[in-house]
C-alpha positions in Angstrom: 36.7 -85.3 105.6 36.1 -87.6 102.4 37.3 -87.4 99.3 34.7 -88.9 97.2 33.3 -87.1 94.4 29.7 -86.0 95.2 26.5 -85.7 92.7 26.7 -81.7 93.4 30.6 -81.8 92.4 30.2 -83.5 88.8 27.5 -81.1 88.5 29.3 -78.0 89.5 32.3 -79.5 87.1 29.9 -80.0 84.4 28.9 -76.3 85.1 32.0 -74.6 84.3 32.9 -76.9 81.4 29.8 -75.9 80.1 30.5 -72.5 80.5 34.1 -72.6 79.4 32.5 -74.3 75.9 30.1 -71.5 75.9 32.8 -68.7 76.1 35.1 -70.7 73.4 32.2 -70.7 71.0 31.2 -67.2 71.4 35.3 -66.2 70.7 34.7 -68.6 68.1 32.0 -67.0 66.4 33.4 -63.8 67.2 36.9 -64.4 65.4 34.8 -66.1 62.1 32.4 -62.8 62.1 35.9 -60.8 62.6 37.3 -62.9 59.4 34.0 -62.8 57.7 34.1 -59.3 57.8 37.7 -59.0 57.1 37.2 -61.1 54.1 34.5 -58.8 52.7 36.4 -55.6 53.0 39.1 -57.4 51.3 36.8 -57.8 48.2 35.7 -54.4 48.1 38.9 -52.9 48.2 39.7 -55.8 45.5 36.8 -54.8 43.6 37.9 -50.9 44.3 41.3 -51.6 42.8 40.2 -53.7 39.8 38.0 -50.8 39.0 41.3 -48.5 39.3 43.0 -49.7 37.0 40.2 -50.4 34.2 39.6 -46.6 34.8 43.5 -46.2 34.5 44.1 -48.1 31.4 41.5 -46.7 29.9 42.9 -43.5 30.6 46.7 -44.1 29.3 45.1 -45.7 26.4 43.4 -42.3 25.5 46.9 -41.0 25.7 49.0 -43.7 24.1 47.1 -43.9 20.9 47.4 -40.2 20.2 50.7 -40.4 20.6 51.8 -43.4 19.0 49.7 -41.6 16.0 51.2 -38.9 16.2 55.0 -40.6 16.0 54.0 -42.7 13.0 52.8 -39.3 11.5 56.5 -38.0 11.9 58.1 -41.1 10.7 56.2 -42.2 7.9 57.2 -39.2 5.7 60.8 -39.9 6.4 60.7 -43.8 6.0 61.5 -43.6 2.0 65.1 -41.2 2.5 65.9 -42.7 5.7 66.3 -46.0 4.3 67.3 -44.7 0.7 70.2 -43.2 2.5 71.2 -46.9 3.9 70.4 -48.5 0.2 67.3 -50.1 1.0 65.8 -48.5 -2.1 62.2 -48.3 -0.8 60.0 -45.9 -2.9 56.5 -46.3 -0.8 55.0 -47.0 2.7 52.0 -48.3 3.8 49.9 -47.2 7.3 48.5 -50.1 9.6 49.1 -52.8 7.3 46.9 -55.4 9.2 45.9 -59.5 8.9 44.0 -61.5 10.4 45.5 -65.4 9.4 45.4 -67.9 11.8 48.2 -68.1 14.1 49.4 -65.1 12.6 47.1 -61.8 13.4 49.2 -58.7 13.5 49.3 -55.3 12.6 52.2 -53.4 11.8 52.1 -49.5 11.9 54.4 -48.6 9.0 55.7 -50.4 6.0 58.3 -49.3 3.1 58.4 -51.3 0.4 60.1 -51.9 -3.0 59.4 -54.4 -5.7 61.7 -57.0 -3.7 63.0 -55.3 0.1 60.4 -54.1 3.0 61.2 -52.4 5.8 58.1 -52.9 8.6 58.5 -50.0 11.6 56.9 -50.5 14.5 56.0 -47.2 16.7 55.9 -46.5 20.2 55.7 -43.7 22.6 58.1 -45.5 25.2 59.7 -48.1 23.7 60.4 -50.9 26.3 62.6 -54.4 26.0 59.0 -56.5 25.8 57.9 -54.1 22.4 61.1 -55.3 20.8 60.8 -59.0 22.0 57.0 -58.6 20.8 57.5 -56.7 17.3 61.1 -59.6 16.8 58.4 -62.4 17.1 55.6 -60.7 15.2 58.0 -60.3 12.2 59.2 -64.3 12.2 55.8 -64.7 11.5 55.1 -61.5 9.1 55.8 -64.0 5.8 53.0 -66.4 7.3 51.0 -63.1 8.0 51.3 -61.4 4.3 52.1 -64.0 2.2 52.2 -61.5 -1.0 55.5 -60.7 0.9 56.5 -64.1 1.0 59.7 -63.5 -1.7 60.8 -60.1 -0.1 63.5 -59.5 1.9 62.3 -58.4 5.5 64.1 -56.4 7.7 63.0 -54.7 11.1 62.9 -51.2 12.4 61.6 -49.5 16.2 61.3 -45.9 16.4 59.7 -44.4 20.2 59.5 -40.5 21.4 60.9 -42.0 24.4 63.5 -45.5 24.6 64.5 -46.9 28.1 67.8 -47.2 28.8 69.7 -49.8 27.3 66.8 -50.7 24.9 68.4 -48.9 21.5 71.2 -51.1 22.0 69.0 -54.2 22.7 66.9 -53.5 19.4 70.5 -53.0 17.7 71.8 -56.4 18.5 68.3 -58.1 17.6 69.2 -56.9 14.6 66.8 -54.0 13.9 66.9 -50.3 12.5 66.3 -47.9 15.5 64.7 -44.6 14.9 64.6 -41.9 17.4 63.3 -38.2 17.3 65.4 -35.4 16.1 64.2 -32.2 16.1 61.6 -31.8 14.5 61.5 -35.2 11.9 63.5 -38.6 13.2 66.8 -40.1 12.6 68.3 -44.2 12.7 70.4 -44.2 14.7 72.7 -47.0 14.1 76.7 -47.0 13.4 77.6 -48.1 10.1 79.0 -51.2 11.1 75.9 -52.0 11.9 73.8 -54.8 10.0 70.1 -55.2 9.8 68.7 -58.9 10.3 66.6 -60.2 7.4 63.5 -61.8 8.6 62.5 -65.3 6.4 
């Protein structure tokens, strides 16, 4: 019996490593179709979920602004006594006091003002511990932002329907006013030791 490799046996071996190549490049292009089409479903349901939350935001937007109108409605009127009452002698408020300066667009939802103090309230539905950090930074900038303010002494207030835990005392020890609902009109609720931060 001889073990020499014939013509017919290279062939036959040639024959199943051919077919072995054939069946790892069909699996091959099966598991990159599979992937393929893994990777397309992904971006609809991407797509499906970007269109989500457009339609969501849009939706708590539709809610938010009515109700953020509707707390500045309830505080505005109570701005003047409120801070009479902790001798800021304010004696008039302006809505949506806005500017657009470089570096320094903002709007502000409430301000009471005298002929040297101001008092800028910010208004919120919920109000959360980045609305505080946001409304603190807006107001180091409110001089740059209203310059016809620029000599006034500037202090900070945060009233919200709804405040998340903690957050009252957060906006207390930034050293803002904080206003919350009471019945039927709003209170500030800070102690009398507390004092207000004036804003350069």
């Amino acid at each position: 019996m001889s073990d020499a490799v014939t013509i017919a046996d290279i062939y036959k071996l040639f024959e199943r490593t051919e077919a072995q190549f054939a069946e790892f490049q069909k699996e091959a292009d099966r598991r990159s179709a599979e992937a393929d089409r893994r990777r397309e479903e992904a971006n609809r349901t991407m797509e499906e979920l970007k269109k989500q939350v457009q339609e969501t935001t849009k939706a708590v937007n539709s809610l938010t602004t009515p109700l953020c109108l509707f707390i500045e409605e309830m505080v505005e009127p109570a701005v003047v006594r409120l801070f009479q009452e902790w001798g800021i002698d304010v004696t008039q408020t302006m809505s949506r006091l806005k500017s657009k300066r470089s570096g320094a667009a903002m709007e502000i939802d409430i301000v009471a003002v005298n002929g040297s103090e101001l008092v800028a309230v910010e208004c919120k539905s919920r109000l959360s511990r980045d609305d505080v950090d946001d409304f603190v930074s807006r107001l180091q900038r409110f001089k740059v932002a209203f310059p016809q303010f620029r000599e006034f002494r500037v202090y900070g207030a945060v009233a919200g329907i709804e405040i998340d835990q903690g957050i009252d005392v957060y906006a207390y020890r930034r050293g803002l006013f904080v206003i919350k609902q009471s019945g039927e009109t709003v209170k500030i609720i800070n102690d009398a030791q507390f004092q207000p931060l004036g804003f350069a």
